[in-house]
TORGUKE-716741 format. One record per residue (C-alpha): x, y, z; residue in one letter. Coordinates in pm, whole numbers, padded with zeros to 5 digits, always signed. Example, Ala and Ser with C-alpha at 12.3 -4.5 7.8 and 13.67 -1.06 7.14 Angstrom:
% TORGUKE-716741
+01230-00450+00780A;+01367-00106+00714S;
% end
This chain:
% TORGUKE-716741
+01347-03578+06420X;+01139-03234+06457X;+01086-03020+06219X;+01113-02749+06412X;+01468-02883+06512X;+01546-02910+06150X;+01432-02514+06110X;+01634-02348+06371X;+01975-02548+06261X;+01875-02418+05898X;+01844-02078+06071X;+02147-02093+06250X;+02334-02225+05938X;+02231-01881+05841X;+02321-01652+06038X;+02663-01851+06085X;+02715-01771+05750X;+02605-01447+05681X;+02849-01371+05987X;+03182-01588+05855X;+03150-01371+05516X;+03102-01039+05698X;+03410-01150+05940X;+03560-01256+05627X;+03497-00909+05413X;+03645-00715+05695X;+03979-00937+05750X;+03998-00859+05361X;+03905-00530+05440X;+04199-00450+05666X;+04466-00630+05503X;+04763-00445+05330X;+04859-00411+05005X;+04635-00241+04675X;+04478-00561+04504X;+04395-00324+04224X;+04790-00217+04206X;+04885-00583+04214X;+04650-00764+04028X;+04774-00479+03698X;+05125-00535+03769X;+05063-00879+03700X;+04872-00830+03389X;+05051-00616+03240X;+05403-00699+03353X;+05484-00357+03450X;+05360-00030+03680X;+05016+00076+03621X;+04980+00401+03568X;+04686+00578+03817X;+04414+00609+03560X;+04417+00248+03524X;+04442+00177+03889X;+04146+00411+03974X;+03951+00244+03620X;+03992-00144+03825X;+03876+00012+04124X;+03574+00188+03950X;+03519-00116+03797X;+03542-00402+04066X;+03359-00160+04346X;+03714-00146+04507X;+03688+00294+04451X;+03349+00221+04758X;+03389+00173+05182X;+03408-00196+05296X;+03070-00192+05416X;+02914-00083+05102X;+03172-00308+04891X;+03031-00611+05129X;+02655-00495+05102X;+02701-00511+04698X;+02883-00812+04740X;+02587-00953+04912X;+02313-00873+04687X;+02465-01057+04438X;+02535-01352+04682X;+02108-01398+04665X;+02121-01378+04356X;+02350-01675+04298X;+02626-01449+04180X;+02950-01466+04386X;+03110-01248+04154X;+03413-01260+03918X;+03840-01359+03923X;+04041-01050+03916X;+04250-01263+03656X;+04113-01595+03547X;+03846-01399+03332X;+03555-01631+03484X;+03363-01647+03756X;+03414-01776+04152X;+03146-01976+04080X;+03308-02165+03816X;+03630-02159+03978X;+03484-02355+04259X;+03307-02615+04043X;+03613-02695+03882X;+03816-02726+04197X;+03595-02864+04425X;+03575-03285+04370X;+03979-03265+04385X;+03921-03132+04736X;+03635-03368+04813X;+03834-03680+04646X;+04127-03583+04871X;+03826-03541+05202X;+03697-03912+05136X;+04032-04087+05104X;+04151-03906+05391X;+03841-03993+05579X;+03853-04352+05421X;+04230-04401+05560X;+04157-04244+05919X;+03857-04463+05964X;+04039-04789+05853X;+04334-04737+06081X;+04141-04591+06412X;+03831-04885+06413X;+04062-05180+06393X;+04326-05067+06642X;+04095-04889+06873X;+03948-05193+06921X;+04211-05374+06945X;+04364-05101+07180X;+04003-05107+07457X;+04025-05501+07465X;+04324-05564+07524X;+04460-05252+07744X;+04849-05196+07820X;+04891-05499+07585X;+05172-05500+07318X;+04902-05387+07043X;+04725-05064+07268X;+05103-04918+07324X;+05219-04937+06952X;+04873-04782+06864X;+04905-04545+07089X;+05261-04492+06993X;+05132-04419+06684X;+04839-04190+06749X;+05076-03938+06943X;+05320-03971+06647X;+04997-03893+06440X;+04876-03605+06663X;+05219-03447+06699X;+05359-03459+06367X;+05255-03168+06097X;+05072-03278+05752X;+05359-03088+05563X;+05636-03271+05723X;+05458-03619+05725X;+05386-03568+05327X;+05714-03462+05229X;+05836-03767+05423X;+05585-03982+05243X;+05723-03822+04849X;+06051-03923+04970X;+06010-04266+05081X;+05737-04362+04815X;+05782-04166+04567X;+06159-04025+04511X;+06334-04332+04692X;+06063-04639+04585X;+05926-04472+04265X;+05580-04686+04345X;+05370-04331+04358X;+05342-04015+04148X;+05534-03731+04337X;+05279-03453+04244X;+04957-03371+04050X;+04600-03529+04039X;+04372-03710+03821X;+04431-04073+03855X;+04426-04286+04177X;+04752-04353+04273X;+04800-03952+04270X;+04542-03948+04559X;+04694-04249+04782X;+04999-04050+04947X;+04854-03696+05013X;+04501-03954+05176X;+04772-04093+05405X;+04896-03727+05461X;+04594-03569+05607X;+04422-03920+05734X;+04711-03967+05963X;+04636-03680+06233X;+04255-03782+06192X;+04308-04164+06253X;+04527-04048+06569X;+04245-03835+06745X;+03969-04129+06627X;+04213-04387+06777X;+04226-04263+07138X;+03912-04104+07133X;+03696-04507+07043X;+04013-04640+07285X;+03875-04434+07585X;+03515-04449+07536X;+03503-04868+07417X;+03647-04900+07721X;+03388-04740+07896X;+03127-04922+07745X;+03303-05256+07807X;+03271-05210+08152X;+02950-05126+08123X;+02621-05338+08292X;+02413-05422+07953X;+02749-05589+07805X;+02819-05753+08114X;+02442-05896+08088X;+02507-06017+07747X;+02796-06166+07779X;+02613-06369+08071X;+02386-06445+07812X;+02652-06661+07581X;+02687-06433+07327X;+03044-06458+07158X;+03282-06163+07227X;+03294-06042+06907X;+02948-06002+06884X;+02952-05850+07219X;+03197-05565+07111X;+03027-05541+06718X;+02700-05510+06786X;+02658-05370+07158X;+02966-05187+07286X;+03070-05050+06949X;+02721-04922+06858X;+02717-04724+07195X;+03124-04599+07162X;+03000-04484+06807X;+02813-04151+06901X;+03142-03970+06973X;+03330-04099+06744X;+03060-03983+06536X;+03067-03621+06662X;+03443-03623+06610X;+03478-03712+06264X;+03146-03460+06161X;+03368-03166+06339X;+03717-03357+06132X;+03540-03323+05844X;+03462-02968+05881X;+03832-02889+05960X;+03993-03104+05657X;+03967-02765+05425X;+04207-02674+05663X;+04424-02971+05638X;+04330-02981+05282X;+04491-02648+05237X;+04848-02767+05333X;+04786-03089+05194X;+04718-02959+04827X;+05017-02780+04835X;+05277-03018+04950X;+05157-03244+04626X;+05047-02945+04416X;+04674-03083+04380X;+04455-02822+04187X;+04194-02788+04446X;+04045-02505+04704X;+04303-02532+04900X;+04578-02429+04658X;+04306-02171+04496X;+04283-02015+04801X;+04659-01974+04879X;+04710-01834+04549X;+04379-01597+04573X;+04500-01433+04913X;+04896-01397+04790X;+04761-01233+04444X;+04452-01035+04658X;+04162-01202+04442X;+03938-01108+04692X;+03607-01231+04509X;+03783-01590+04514X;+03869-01575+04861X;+03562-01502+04970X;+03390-01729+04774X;+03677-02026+04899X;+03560-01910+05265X;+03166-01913+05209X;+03230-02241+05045X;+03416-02374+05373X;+03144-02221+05551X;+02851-02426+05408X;+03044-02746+05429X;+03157-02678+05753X;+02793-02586+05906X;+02628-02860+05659X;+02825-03175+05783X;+02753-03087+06115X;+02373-03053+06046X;+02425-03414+05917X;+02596-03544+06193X;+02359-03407+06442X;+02023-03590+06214X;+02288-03926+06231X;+02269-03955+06588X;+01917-04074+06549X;+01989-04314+06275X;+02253-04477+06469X;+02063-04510+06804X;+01693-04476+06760X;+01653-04410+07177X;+01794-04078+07085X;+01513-03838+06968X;+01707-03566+06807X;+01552-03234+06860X;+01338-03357+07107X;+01318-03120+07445X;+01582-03334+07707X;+01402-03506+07966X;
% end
């Protein structure tokens, strides 16, 4: 690995997000409806009257043009300050903390379930092609692919849940609240990892060096562990580092079919009540995962095949 490798990607991270929160910060911008007419009605269950509309305002920098509201908003940002809930009384910050490892939780188990059901099966898909076990998996990855996370958790409360009573309908905090909304948003990941190893295994099956070392006596399995797998690896790999940057997305829909306390549903209710300092700290948030796990994957490549000299100028 280069240094200088590792510099510009922390440069780019950057820039990437200094432009996702400006992008961000205009959307907000631009959207309709007063926040500051809102957020009151809420609070105090009835009209505000102006002076108390234009006091918010005054107070939140909401009275100031977008670009100046953005510019303040920014200062603070280096500063560590990503400023404070319209109505929770706290700050993003702390919002955030306290949502955050129900997100990840739900991340890793859907990552955890995708992985276990695309390694075996792709596998079993690339040796054994047009065989009885490559069409149901690949029966089952367009299933995956095509059907939405909403519809495929609601199906999942209903069957497990409402009709078998074996899993908690909604909520969080132990682990059998995290085993059905896993399956939710691992399903449409396991179905792109599936027929993404499927196609390039069987690439590298075919291949020269595994031909040579099969020659060479070595047992199949250890012919597909150790040499074709390691090779039909990097792209999985690059896969599930972009899958991981989208799963806030999944995430989103995910947390709100089971009602899990995390960003996701803190988002959703920050842009329906216009708490713009919590949506933009949700975003920014997304942002530095996003960009940070693919940093990561990028450095893995290296780990996983030492030939590959990441950063190094192409030959």
């Amino acid at each position: 690995m280069h240094w200088q490798y590792l510099f510009r990607r922390l440069t780019l991270t950057a820039v990437t997000l200094v432009l996702v929160s400006a992008v961000t910060y205009s959307l907000i911008g631009i959207a309709p409806g007063d926040p500051a007419e809102l957020v009151l009605q809420k609070q105090l269950g009835q009209s505000p009257t102006t002076e108390q509309i234009e006091t918010f305002r005054a107070k939140h920098g909401l009275d100031e043009p977008i670009h100046w509201q953005y510019l303040h908003w920014f200062g603070d940002l280096l500063k560590g300050d990503l400023g404070q809930s319209y109505y929770h009384e706290r700050s993003v910050s702390e919002l955030l903390m306290d949502r955050l490892p129900v997100t990840v939780k739900l991340a890793a188990g859907g990552l955890a379930v995708s992985l276990a059901v695309s390694l075996p099966t792709g596998i079993l898909s690339a040796r054994r092609p047009q065989g009885l076990a490559d069409h149901l998996s690949q029966t089952i990855a367009l299933l995956g692919v095509a059907m939405p996370n909403f519809w495929l958790g609601y199906l999942l409360i209903f069957a497990f849940s409402l009709k078998l009573g074996l899993t908690p309908v909604y909520g969080s905090g132990t682990l059998a609240h995290l085993v059905l909304p896993s399956i939710t948003l691992g399903t449409g990941l396991a179905a792109v990892q599936t027929r993404l190893l499927r196609a390039t295994l069987q690439d590298t099956l075919g291949a020269e060096f595994v031909t040579a070392a099969r020659t060479r006596g070595l047992r199949e399995w250890l012919v597909v562990g150790k040499h074709a797998l390691r090779n039909a690896l990097l792209p999985l790999l690059t896969v599930v580092g972009l899958q991981l940057g989208f799963v806030l997305n999944g995430a989103v829909v995910v947390e709100v079919v089971f009602q899990r306390p995390g960003l996701g549903t803190l988002l959703v209710d920050a842009i329906f009540d216009r708490n713009y300092p919590v949506v933009q700290g949700v975003t920014l948030l997304a942002g530095v995962l996003f960009v940070s796990v693919n940093t990561v994957t990028d450095l893995a490549y290296g780990l996983i095949d030492p030939r590959i000299d990441v950063g190094g100028d192409p030959a």
